[in-house]
PDB file of N, CA, C and O in Angstrom:
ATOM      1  N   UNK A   1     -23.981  41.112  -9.111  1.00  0.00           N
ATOM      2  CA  UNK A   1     -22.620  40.894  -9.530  1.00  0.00           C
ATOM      3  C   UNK A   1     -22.639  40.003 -10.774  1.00  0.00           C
ATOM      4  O   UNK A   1     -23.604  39.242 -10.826  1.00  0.00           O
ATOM      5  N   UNK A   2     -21.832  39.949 -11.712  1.00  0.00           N
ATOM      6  CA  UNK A   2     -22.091  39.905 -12.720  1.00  0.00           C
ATOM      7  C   UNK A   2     -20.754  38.521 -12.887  1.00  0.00           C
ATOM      8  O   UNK A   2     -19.878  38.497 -12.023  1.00  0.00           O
ATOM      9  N   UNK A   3     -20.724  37.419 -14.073  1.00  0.00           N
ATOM     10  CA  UNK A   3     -20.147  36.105 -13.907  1.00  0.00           C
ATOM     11  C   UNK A   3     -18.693  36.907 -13.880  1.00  0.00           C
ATOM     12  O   UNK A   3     -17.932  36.408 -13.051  1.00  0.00           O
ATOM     13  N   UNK A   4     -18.305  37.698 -14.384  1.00  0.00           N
ATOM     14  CA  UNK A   4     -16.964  38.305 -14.190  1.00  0.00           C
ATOM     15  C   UNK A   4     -16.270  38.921 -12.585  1.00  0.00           C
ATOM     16  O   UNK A   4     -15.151  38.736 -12.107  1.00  0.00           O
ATOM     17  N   UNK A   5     -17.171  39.513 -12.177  1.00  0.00           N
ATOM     18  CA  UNK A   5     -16.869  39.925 -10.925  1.00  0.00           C
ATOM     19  C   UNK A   5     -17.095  38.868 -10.105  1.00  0.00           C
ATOM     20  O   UNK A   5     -16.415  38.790  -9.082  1.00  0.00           O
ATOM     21  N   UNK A   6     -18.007  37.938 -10.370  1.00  0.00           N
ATOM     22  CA  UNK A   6     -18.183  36.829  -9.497  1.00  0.00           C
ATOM     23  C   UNK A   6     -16.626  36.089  -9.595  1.00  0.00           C
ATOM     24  O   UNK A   6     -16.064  35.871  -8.521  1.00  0.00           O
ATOM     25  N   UNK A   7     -15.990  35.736 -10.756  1.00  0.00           N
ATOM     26  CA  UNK A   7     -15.080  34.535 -10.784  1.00  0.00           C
ATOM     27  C   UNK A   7     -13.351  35.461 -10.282  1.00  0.00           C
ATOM     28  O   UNK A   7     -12.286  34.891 -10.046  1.00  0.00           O
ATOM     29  N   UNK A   8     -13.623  37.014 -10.252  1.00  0.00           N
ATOM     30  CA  UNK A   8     -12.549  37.543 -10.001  1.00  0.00           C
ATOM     31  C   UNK A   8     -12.751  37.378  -8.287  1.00  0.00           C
ATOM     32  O   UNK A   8     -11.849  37.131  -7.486  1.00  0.00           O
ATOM     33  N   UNK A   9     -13.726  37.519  -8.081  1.00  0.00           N
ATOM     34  CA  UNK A   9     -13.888  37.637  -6.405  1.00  0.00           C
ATOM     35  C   UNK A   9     -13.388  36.334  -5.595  1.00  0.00           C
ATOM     36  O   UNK A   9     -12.721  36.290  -4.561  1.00  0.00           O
ATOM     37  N   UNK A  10     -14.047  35.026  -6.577  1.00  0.00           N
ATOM     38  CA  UNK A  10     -13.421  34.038  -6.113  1.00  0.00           C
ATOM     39  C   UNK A  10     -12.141  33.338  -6.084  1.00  0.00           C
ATOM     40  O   UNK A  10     -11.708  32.440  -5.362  1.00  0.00           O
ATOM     41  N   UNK A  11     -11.587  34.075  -7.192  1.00  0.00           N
ATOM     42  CA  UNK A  11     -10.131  33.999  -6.879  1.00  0.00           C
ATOM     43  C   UNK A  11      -9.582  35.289  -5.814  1.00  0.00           C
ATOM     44  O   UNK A  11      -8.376  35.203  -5.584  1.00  0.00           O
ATOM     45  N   UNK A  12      -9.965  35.929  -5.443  1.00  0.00           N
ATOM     46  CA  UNK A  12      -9.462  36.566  -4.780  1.00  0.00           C
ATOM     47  C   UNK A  12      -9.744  36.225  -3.363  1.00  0.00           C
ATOM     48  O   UNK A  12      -8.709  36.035  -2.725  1.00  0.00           O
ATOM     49  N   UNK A  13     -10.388  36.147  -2.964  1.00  0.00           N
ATOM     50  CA  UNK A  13     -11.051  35.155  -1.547  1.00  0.00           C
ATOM     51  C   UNK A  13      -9.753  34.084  -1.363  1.00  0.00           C
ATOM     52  O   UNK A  13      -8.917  34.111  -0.460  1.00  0.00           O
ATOM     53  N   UNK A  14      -9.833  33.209  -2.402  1.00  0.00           N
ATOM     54  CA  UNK A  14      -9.132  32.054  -2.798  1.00  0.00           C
ATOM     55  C   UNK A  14      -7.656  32.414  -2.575  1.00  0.00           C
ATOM     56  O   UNK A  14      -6.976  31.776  -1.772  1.00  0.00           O
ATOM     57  N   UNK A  15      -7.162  33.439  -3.289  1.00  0.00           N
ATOM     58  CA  UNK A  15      -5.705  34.349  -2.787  1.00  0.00           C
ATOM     59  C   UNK A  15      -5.349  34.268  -1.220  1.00  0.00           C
ATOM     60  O   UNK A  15      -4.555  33.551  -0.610  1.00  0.00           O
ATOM     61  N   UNK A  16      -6.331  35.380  -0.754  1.00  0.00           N
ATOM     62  CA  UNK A  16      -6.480  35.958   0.448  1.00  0.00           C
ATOM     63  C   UNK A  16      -6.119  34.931   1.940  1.00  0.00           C
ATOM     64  O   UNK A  16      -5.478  35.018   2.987  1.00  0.00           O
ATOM     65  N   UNK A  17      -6.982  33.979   1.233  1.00  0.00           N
ATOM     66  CA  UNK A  17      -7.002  32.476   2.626  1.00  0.00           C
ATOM     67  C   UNK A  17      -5.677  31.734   2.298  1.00  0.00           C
ATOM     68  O   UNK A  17      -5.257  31.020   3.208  1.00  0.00           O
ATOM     69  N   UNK A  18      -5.006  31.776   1.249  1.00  0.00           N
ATOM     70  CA  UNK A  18      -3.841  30.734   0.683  1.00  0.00           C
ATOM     71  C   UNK A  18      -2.716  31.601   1.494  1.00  0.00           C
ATOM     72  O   UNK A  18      -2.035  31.188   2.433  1.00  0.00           O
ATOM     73  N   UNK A  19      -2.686  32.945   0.884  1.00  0.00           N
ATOM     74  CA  UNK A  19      -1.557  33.809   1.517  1.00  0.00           C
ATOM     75  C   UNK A  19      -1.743  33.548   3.064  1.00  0.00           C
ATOM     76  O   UNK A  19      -0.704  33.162   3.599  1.00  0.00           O
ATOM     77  N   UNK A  20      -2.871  33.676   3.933  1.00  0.00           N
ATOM     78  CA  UNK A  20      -2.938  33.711   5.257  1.00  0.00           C
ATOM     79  C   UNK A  20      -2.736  32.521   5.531  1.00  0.00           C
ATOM     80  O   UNK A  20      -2.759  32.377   6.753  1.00  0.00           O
ATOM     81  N   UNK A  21      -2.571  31.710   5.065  1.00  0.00           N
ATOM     82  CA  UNK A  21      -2.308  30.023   5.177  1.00  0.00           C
ATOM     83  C   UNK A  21      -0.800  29.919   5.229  1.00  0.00           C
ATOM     84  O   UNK A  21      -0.353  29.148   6.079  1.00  0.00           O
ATOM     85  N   UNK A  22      -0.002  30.523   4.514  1.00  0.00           N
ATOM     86  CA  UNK A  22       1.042  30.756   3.794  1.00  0.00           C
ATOM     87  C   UNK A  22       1.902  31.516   4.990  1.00  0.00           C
ATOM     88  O   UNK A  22       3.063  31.155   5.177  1.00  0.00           O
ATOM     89  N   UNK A  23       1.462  32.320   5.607  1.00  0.00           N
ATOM     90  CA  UNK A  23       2.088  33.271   6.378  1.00  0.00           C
ATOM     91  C   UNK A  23       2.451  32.965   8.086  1.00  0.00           C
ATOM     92  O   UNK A  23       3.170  33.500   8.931  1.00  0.00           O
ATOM     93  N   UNK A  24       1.452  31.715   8.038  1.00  0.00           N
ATOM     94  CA  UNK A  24       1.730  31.163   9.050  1.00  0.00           C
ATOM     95  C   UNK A  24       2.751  30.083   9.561  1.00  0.00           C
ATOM     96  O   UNK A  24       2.780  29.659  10.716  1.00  0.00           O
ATOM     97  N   UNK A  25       3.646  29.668   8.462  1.00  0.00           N
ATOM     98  CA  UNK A  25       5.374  29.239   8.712  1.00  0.00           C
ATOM     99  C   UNK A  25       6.088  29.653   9.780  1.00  0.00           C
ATOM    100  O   UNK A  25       6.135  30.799  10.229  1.00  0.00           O
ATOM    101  N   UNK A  26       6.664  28.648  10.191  1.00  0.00           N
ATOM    102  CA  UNK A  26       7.398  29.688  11.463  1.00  0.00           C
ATOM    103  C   UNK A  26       8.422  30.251  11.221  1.00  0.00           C
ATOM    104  O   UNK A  26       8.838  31.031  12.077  1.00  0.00           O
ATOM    105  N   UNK A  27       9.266  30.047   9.859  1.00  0.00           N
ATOM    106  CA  UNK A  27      10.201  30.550   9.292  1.00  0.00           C
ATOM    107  C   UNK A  27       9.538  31.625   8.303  1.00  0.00           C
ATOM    108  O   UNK A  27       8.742  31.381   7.396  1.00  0.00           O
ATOM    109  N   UNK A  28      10.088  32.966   8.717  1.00  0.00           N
ATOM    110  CA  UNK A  28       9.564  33.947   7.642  1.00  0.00           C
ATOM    111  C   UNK A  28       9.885  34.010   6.589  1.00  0.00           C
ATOM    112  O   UNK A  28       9.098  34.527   5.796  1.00  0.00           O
ATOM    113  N   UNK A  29      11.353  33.447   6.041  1.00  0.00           N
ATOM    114  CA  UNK A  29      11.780  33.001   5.073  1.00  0.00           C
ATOM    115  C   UNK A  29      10.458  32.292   4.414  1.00  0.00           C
ATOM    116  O   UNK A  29       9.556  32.945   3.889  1.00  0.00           O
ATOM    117  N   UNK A  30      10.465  31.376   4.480  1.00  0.00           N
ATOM    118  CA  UNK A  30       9.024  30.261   3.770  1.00  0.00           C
ATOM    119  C   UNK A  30       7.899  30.840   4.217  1.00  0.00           C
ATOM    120  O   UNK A  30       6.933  30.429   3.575  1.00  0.00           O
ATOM    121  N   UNK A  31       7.641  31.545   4.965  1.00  0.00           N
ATOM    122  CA  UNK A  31       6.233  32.005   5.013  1.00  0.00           C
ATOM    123  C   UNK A  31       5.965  33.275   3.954  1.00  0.00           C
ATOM    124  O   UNK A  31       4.899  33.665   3.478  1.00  0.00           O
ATOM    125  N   UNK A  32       6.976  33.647   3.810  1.00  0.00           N
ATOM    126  CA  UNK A  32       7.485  35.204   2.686  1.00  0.00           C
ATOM    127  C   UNK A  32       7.005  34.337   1.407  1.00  0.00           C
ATOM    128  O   UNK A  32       5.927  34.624   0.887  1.00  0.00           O
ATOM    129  N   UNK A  33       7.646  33.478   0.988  1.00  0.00           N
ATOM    130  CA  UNK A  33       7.671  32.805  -0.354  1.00  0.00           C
ATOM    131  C   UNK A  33       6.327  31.961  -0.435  1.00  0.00           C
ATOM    132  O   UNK A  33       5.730  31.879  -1.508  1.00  0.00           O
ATOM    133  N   UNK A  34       6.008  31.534   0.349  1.00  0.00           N
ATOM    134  CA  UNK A  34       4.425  30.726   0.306  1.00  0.00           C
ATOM    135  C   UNK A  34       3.163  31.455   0.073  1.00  0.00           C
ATOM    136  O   UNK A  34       2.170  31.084  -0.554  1.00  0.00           O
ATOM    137  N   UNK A  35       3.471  32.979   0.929  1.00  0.00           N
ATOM    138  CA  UNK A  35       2.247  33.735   0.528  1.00  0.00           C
ATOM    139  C   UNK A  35       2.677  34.661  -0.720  1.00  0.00           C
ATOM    140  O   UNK A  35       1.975  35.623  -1.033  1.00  0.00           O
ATOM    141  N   UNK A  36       3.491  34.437  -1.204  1.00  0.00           N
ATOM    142  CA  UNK A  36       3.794  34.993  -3.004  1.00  0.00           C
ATOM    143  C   UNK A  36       3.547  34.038  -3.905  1.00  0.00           C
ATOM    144  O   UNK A  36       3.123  34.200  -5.050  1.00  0.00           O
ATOM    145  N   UNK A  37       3.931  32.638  -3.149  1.00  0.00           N
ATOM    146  CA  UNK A  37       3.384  31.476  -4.444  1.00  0.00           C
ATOM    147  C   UNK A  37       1.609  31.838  -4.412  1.00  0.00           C
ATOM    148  O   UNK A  37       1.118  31.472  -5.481  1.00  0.00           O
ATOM    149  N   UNK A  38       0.686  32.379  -3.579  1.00  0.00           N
ATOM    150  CA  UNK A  38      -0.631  32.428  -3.422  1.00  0.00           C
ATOM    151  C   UNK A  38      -0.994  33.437  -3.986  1.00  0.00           C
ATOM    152  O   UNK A  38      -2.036  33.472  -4.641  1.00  0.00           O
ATOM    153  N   UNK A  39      -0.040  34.653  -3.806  1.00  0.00           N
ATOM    154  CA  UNK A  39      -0.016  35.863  -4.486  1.00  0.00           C
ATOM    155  C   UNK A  39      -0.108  36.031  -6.001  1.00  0.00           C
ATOM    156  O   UNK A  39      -0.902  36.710  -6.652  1.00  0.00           O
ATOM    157  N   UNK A  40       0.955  35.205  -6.428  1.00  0.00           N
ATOM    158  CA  UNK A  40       0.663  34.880  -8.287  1.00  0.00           C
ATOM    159  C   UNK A  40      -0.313  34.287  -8.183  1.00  0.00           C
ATOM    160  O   UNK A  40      -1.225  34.864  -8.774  1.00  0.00           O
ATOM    161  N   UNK A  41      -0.751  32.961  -7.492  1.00  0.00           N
ATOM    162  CA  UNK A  41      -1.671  32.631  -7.952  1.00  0.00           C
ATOM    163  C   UNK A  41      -3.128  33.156  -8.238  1.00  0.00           C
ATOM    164  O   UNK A  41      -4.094  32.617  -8.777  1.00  0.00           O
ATOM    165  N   UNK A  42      -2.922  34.511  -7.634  1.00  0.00           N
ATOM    166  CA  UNK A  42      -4.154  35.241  -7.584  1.00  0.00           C
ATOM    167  C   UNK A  42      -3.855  36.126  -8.810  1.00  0.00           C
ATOM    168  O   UNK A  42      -4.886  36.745  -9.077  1.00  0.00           O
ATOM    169  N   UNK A  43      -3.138  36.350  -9.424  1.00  0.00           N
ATOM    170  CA  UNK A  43      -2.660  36.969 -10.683  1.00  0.00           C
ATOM    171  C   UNK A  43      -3.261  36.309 -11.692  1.00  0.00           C
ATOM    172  O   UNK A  43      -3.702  36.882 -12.688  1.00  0.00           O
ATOM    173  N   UNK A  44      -3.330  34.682 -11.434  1.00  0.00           N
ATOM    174  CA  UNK A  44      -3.314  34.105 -12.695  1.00  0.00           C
ATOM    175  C   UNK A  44      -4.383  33.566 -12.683  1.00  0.00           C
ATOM    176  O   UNK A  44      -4.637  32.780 -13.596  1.00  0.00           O
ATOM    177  N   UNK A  45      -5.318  33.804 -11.684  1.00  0.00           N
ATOM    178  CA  UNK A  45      -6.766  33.568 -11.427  1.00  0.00           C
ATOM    179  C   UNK A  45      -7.596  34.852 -12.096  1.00  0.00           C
ATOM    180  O   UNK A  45      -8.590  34.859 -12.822  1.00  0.00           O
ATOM    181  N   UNK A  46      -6.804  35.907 -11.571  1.00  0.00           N
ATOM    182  CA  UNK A  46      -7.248  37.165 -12.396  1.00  0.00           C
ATOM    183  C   UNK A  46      -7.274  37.295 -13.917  1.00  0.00           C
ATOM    184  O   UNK A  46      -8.103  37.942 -14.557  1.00  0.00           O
ATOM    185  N   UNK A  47      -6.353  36.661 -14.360  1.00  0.00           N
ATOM    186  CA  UNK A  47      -6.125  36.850 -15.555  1.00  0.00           C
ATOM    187  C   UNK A  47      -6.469  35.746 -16.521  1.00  0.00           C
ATOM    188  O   UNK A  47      -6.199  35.966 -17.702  1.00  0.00           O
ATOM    189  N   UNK A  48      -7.010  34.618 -16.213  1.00  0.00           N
ATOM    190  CA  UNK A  48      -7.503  33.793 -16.575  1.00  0.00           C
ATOM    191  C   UNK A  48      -9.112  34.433 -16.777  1.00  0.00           C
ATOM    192  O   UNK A  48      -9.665  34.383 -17.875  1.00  0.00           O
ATOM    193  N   UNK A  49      -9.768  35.031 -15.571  1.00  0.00           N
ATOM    194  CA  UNK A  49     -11.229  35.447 -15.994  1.00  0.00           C
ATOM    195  C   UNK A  49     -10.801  36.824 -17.004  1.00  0.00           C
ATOM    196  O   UNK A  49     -11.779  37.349 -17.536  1.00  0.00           O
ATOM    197  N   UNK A  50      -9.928  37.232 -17.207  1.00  0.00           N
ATOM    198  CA  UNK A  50      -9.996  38.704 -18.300  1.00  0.00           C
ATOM    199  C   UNK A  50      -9.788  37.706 -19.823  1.00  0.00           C
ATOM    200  O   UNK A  50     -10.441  37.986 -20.829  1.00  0.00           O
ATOM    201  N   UNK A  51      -8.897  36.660 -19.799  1.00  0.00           N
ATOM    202  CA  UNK A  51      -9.109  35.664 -20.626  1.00  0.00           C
ATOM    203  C   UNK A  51     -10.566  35.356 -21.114  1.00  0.00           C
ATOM    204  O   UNK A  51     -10.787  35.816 -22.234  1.00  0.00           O
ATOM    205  N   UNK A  52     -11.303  34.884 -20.709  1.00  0.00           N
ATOM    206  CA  UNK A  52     -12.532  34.362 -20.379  1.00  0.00           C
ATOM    207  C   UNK A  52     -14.087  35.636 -21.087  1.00  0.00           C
ATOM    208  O   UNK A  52     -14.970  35.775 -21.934  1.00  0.00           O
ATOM    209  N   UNK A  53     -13.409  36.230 -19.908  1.00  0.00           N
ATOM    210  CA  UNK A  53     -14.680  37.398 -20.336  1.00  0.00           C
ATOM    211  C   UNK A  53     -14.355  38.680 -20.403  1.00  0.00           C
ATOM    212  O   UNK A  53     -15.203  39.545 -20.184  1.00  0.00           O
ATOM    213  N   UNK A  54     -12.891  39.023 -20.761  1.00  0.00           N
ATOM    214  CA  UNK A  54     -12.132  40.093 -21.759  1.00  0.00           C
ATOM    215  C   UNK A  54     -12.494  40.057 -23.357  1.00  0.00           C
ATOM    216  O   UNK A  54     -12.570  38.995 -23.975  1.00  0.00           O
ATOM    217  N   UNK A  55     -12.735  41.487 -24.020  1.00  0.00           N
ATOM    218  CA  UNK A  55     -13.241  41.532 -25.012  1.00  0.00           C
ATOM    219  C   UNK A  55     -11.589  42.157 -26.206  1.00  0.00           C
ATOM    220  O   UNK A  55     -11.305  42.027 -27.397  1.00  0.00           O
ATOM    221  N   UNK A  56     -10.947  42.788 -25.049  1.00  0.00           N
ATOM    222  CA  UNK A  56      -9.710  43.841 -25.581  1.00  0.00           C
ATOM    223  C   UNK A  56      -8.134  43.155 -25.933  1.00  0.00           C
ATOM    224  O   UNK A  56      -7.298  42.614 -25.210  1.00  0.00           O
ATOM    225  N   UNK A  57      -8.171  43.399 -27.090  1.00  0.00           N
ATOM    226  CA  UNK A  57      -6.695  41.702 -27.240  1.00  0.00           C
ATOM    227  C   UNK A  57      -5.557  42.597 -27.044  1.00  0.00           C
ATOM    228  O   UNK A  57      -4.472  42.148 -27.413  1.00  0.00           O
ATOM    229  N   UNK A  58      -5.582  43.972 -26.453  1.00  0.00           N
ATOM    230  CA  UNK A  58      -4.761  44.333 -25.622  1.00  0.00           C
ATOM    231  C   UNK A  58      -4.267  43.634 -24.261  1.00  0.00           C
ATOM    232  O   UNK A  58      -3.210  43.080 -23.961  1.00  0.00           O
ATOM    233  N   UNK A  59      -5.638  43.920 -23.450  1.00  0.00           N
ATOM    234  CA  UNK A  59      -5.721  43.562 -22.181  1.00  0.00           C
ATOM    235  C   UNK A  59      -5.736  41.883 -21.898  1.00  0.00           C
ATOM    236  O   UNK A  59      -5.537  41.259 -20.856  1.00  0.00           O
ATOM    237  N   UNK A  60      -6.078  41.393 -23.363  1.00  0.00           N
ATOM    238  CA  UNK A  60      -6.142  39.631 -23.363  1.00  0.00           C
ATOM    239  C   UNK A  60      -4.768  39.479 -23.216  1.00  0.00           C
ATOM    240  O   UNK A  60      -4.327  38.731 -22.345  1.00  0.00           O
ATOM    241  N   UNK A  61      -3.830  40.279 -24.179  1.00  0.00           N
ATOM    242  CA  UNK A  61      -2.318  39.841 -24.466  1.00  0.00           C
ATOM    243  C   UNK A  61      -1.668  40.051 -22.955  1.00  0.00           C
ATOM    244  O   UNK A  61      -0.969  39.152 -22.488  1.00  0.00           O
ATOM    245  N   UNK A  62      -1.875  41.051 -22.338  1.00  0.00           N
ATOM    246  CA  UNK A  62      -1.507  41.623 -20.806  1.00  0.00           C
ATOM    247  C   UNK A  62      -1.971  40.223 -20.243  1.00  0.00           C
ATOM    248  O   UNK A  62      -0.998  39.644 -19.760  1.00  0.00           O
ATOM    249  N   UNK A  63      -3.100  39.508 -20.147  1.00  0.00           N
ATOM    250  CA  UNK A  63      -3.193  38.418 -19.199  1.00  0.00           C
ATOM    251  C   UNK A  63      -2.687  37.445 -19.755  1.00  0.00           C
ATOM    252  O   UNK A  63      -3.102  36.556 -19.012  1.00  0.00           O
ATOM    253  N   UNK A  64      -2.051  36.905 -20.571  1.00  0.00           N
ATOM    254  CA  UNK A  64      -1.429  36.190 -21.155  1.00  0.00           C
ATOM    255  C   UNK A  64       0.000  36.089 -20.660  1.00  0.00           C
ATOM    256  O   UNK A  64       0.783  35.272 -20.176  1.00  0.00           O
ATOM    257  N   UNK A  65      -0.070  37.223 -20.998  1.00  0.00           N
ATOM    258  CA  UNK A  65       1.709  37.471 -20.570  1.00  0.00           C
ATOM    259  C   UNK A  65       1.909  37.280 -19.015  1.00  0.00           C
ATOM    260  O   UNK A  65       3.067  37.003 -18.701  1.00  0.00           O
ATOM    261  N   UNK A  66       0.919  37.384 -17.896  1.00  0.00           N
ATOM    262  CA  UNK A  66       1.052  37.834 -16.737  1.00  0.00           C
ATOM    263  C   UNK A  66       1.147  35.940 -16.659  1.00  0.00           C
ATOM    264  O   UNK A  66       2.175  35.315 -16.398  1.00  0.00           O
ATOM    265  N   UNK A  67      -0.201  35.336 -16.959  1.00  0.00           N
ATOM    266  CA  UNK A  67      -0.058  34.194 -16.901  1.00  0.00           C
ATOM    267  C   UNK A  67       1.311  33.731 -17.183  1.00  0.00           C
ATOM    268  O   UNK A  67       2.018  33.731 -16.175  1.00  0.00           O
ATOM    269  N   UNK A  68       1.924  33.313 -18.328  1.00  0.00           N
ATOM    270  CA  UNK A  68       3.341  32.903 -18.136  1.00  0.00           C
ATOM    271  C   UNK A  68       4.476  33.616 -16.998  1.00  0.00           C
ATOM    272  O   UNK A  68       5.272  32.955 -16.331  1.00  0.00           O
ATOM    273  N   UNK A  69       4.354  34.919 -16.964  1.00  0.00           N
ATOM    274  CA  UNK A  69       5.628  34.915 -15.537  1.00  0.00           C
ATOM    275  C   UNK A  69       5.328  34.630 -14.294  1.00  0.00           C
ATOM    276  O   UNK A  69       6.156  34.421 -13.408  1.00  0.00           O
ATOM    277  N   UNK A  70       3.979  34.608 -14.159  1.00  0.00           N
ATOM    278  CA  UNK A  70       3.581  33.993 -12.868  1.00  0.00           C
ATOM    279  C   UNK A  70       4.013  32.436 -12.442  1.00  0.00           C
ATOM    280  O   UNK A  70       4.478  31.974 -11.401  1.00  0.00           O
ATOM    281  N   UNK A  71       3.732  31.979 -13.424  1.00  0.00           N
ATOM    282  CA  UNK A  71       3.874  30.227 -13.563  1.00  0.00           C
ATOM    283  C   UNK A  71       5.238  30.045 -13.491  1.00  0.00           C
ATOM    284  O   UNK A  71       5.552  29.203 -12.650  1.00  0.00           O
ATOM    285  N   UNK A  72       6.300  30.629 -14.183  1.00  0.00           N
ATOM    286  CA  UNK A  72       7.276  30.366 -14.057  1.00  0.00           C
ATOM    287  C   UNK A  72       8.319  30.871 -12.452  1.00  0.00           C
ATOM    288  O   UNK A  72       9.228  30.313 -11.838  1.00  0.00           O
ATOM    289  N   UNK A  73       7.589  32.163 -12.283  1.00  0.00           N
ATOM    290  CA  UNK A  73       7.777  32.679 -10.891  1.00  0.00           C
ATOM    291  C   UNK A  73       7.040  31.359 -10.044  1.00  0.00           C
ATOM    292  O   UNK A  73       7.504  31.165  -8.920  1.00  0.00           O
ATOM    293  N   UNK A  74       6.271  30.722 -10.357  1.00  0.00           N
ATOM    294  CA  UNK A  74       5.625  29.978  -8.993  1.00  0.00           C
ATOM    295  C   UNK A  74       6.363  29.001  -9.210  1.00  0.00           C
ATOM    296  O   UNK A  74       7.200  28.952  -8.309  1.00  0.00           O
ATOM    297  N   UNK A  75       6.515  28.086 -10.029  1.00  0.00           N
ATOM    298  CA  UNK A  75       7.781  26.821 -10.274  1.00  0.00           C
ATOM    299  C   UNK A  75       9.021  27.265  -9.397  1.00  0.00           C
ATOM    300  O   UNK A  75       9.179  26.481  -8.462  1.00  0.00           O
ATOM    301  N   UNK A  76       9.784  28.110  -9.419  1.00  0.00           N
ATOM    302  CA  UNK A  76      10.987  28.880  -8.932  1.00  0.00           C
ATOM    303  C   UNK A  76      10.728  28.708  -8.157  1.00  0.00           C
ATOM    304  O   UNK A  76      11.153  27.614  -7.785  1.00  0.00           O
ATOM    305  N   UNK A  77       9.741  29.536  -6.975  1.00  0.00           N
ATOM    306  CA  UNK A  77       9.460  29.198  -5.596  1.00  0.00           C
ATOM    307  C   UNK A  77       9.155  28.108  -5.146  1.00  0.00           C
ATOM    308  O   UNK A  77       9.629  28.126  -4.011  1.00  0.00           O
ATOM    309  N   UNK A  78       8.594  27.018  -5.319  1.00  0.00           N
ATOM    310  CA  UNK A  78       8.029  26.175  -4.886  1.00  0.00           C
ATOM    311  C   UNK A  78       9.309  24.979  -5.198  1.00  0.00           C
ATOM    312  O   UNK A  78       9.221  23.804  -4.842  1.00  0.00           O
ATOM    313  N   UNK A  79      10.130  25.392  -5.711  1.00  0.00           N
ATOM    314  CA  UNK A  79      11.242  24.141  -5.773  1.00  0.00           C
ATOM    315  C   UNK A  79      12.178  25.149  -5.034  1.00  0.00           C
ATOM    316  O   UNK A  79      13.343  24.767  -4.915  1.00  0.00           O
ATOM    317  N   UNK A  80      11.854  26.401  -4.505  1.00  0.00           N
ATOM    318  CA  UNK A  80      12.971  26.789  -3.381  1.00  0.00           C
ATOM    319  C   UNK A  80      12.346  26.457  -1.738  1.00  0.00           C
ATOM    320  O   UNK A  80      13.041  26.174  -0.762  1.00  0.00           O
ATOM    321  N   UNK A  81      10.763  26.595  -1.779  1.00  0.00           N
ATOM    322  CA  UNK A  81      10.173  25.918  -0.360  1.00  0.00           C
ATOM    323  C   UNK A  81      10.480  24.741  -0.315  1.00  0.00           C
ATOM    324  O   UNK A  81      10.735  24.368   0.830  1.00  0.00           O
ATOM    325  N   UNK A  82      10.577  23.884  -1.183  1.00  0.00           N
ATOM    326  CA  UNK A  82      10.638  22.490  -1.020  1.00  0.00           C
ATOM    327  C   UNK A  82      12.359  22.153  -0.631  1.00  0.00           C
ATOM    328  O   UNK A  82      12.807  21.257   0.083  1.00  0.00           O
ATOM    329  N   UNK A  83      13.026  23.133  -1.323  1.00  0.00           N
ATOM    330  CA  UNK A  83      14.343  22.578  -0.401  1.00  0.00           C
ATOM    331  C   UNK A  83      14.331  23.571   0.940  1.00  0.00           C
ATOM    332  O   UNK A  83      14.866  22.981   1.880  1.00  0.00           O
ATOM    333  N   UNK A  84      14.003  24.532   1.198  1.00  0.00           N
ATOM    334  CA  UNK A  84      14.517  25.139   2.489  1.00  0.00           C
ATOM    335  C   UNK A  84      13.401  25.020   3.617  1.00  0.00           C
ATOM    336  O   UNK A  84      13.674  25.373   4.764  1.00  0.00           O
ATOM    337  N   UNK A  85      11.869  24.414   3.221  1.00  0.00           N
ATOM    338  CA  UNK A  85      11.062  24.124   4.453  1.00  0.00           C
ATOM    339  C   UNK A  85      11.359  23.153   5.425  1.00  0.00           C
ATOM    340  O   UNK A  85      10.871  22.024   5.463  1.00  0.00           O
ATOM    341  N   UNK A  86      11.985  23.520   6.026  1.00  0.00           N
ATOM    342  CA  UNK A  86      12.058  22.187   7.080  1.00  0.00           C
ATOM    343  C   UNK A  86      11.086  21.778   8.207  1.00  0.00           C
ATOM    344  O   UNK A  86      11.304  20.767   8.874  1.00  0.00           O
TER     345      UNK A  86
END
């Protein structure tokens, strides 16, 4: 496996356990939104290594872009868990 597939895998692992972390709320409401805040974050883990060890300033501009709506999608959520987790 090669440093690219290695650092995509580990964010994805990294996804995988956050969302299942996430899902275990007892409110499905917040458990819905916790494993999507984990969900981007696996977007922007992804797209950080196409950053990294992407050659195509197509596919660079695509992770770029993904990076900013993710971040701003995860801010949104995480100041809506923080008021409705009780």
């Amino acid at each position: 496996m090669g440093d690219y597939q290695k650092a995509v895998m580990d964010g994805m692992k990294s996804m995988h356990d956050d969302m299942m972390t996430g899902m275990m709320q007892k409110d499905p409401d917040v458990a819905f939104v916790c494993g999507m805040i984990a969900h981007h974050m696996g977007a922007i883990n992804m797209s950080e290594a196409e950053l990294k060890y992407g050659d195509n300033k197509a596919a660079k501009d695509m992770a770029k872009k993904v990076i900013a709506a993710q971040k701003k999608e995860i801010a949104y959520m995480a100041k809506w868990v923080e008021k409705e987790a009780k």
